[in-house]
N, C-alpha and C positions, 0 to 999 in steps of 0.2 A: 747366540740368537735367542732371543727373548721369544717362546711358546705362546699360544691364542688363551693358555689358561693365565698368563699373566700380564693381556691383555693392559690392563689398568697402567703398569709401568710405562704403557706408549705414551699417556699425558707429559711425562716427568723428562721424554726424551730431548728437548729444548734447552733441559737445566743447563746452565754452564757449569761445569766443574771447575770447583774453586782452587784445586789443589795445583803445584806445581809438576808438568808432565811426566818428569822424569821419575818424580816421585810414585806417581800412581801403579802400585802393585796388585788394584783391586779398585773394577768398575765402577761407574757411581751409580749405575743404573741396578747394579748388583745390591752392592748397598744399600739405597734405597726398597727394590723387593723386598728383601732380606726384612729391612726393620718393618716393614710391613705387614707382610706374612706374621714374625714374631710378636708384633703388636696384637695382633687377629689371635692368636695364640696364646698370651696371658701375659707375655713380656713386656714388662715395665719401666725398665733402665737397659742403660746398656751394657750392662753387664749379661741379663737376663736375654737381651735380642742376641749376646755372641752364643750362650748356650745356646737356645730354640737352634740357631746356624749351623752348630756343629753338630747337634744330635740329630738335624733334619738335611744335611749335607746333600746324603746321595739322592732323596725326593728333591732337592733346590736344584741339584744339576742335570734335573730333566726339562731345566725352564732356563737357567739362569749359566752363562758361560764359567764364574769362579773359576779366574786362569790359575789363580795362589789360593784357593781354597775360601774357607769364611774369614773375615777381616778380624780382627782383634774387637773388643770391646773401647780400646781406646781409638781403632781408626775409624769405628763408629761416631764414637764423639767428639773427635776431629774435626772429621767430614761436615755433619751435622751443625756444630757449631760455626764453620766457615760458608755454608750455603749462606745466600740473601734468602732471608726470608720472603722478602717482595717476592723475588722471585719463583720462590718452591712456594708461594702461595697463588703465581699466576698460573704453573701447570695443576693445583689444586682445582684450581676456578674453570680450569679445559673439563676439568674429570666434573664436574658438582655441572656445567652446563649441559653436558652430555643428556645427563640426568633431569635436569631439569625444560632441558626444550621439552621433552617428553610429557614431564609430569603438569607443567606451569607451575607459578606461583604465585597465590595469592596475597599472601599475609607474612609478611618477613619481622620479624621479633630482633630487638637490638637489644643487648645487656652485658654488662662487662662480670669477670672474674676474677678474683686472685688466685696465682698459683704461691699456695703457701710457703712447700718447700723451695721454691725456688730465692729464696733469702741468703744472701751470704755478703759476709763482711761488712762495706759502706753501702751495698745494693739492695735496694729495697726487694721485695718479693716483685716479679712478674704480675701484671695486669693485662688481663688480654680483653680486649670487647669484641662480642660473636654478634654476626647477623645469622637468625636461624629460620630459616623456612617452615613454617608451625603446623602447614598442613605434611608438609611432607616429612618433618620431622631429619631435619637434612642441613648440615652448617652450610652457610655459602661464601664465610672469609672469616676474615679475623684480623685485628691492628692490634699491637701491642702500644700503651699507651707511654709518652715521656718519661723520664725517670724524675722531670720538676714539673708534669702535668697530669692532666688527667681526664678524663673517659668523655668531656667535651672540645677538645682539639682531636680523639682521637673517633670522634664518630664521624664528621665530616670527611674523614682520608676512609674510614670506612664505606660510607658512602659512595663514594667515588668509584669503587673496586665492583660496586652491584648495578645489576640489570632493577631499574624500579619500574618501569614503565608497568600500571595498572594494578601494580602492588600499592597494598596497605600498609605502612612501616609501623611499628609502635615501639617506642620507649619511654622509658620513667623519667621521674620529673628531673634528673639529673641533665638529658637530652631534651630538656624544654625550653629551648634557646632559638629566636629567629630567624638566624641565619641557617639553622639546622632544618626548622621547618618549611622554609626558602629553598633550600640545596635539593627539599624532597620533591619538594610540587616543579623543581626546575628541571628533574632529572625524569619527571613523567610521574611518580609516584604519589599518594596522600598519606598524609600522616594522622596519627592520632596519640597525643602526647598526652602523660600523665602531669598534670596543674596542682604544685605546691607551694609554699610560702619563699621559694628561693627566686620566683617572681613575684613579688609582695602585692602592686598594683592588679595585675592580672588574676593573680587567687582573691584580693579583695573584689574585682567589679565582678569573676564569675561568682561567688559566694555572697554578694549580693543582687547580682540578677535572678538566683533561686528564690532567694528570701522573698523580691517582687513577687515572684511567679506564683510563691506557694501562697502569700498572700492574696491572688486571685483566684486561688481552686487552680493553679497551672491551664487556667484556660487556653485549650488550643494547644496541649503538646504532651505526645505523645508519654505515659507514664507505665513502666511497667517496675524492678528491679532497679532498671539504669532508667533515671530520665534524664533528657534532651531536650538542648532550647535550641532549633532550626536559626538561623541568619541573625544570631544578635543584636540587639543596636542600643546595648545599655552597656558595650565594653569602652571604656576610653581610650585604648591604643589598639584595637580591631584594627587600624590599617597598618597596621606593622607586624601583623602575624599572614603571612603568605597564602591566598585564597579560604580562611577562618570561614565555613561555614557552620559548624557545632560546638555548642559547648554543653561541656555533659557533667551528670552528678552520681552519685554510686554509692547507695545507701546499706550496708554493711550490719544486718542484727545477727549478734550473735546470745547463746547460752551456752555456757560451758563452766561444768560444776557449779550449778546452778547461780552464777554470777552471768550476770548481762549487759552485755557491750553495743554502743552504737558507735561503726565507725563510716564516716562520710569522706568522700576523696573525689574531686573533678579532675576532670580530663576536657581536651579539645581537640576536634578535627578540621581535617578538610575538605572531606568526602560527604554529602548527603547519606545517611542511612538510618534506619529504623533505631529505637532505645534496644531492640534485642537484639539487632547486629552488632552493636554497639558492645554488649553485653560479651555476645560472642569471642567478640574479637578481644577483647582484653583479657576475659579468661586463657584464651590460647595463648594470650602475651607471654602466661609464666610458664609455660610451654618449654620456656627457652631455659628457664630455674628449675622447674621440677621433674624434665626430663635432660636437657644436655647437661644443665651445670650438676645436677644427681646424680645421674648416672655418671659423669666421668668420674667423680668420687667416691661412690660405691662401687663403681664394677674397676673401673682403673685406679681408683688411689691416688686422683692426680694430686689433689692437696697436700698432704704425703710428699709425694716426688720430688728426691732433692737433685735433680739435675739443675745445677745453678747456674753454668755458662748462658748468657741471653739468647743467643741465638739459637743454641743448640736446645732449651730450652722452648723456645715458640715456635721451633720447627718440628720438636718431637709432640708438643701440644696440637699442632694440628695433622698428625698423623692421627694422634690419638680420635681424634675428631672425623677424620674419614674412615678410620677401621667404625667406630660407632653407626657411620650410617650405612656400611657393608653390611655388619651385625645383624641392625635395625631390618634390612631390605631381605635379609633371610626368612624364609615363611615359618622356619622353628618356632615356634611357640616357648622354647625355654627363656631361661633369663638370660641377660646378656652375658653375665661369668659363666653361665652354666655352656652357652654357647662358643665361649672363649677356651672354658674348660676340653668342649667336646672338640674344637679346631688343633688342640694341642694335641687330643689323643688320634686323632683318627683324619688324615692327611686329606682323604673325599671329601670332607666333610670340609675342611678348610679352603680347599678348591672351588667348591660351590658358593661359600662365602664371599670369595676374589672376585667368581665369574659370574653369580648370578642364576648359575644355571642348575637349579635342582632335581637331581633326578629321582624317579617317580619313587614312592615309597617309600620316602627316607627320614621323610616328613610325618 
């Protein structure tokens, strides 16, 4: 019997167990806790998840049944690598809506990742691309992209996977593609995509509709940081970008060691909004860089991580990705190793992590 402190493991109850019955000498639901808990904990591989299990044994078997004890290190990466990942990513998506009817979401950030160690032999390294909720600071999927493609076949299947309705999406110009802007305004959501020279025509007529604009004093639009031209009608293929109401400019001064840089970069939306929402919202974009893709590499080491198997690889990647927003959701103030640190030493304190529920003073 699974306890109300390991609640969370109810999402994951659905998984189908990939292994063969007879085989199975150690639950998957067990497994699964286990690498979770030891993720939360500081455990990095699976070698590290079988210690935390066996050092933290008799605290697992006040939650968890362990008919044969903690599993091996190799029935971890077994296991692991035979789950579907679709799959152990649709009870992720039960656990992240939970969370999210509560919280809403605004503003969902798209960007992809390499996992570095994950390289071996003729295999290229892992590419994973995240949707990340930037207000809430919270993954809400993840596609691993083709091993002969790449991060635009695998946004649209991400896509697919997310609630957009009244969400803002934003990705780089890599994710500046029609059909993607199409899939966003279809599925209820607006986009607002970064505009580079990998659509040549569309970076020329916005980079010359400024050039008009600034030639008139930008008569009539808004300028602050980011400006914005409202409803264009100097783009030559506007009707092939999916409800295009904005296109915007982003003018970039910098000084640094007394040398000075101007760098300029357009973007377009679909959504009507002010140059400083505008503004906002792209700032929070890197959101997705300078907090998820950071922090899993400073405080987890994923880049590092040489778990190579695929699947068992983008299954342990998005563990890593929900112990982060467990971490995150704790009112500790420390950093999140230091918080990983303190869940390994001190079991309350890892408990609160899981459940949420902090009790008074500890903080």
């Amino acid at each position: 019997m699974v306890l109300p402190n390991l609640a969370i493991t109810n999402f994951f109850r659905k998984l189908k167990d990939p292994r063969v019955k007879r085989r199975r000498r150690h639950l998957l639901l067990d497994i699964i806790a286990i690498a979770i808990c030891a993720v939360i904990a500081g455990s990095d591989d699976w070698q590290q998840i079988e210690t935390f299990g066996k050092h933290r044994v008799v605290w697992l078997k006040q939650f968890l049944q362990l008919p044969n004890g903690v599993p091996s290190h190799d029935t971890f990466e077994r296991v692991f690598d035979r789950i579907d990942p679709a799959a152990f990513q649709a009870c992720f998506r039960d656990w992240v809506k939970s969370l999210c009817d509560a919280l809403g979401v605004k503003h969902i950030a798209i960007d992809g990742k390499t996992l570095c160690g994950s390289r071996s032999g003729k295999l290229k390294a892992l590419h994973l691309v995240s949707a990340w909720a930037a207000d809430n600071q919270l993954t809400l999927g993840q596609v691993a992209t083709d091993e002969k493609s790449n991060e635009i076949t695998a946004i649209p299947q991400l896509l697919e996977l997310l609630s957009l309705k009244g969400a803002l999406v934003t990705i780089d110009a890599m994710g500046c593609q029609k059909d993607i802007a199409a899939k966003i305004v279809d599925r209820g959501g607006d986009y607002l995509l970064t505009v580079k020279d990998n659509q040549p025509t569309l970076f020329a007529d916005i980079q010359d509709s400024f050039i008009r604009a600034h030639d008139t004093n930008f008569a009539g639009i808004e300028t602050r940081t980011y400006t914005i031209i409202k409803n264009p009608t100097t783009l030559s293929q506007s009707d092939l970008w999916a409800e295009l109401k904005v296109i915007g400019m982003c003018v970039s001064h910098r000084i640094v060691k007394d040398k000075e840089s101007t760098d300029i970069r357009f973007f377009m939306g679909s959504r009507i909004a002010s140059a400083k929402k505008y503004g906002q919202t792209l700032r929070g974009h890197w959101g997705i860089e300078n907090i998820l893709h950071w922090q899993l590499d400073v405080s987890f080491d994923e880049d590092s991580n040489r778990v190579t198997k695929r699947h068992g690889a983008e299954n342990l990647a998005l563990v890593r990705r929900l112990v982060l927003a467990l971490l995150k959701r704790h009112p500790d103030k420390r950093s999140i190793a230091c918080k990983r640190l303190a869940a390994a030493l001190d079991t309350a304190f890892l408990e609160e992590v899981l459940t949420g529920n902090v009790k008074s003073g500890k903080v």
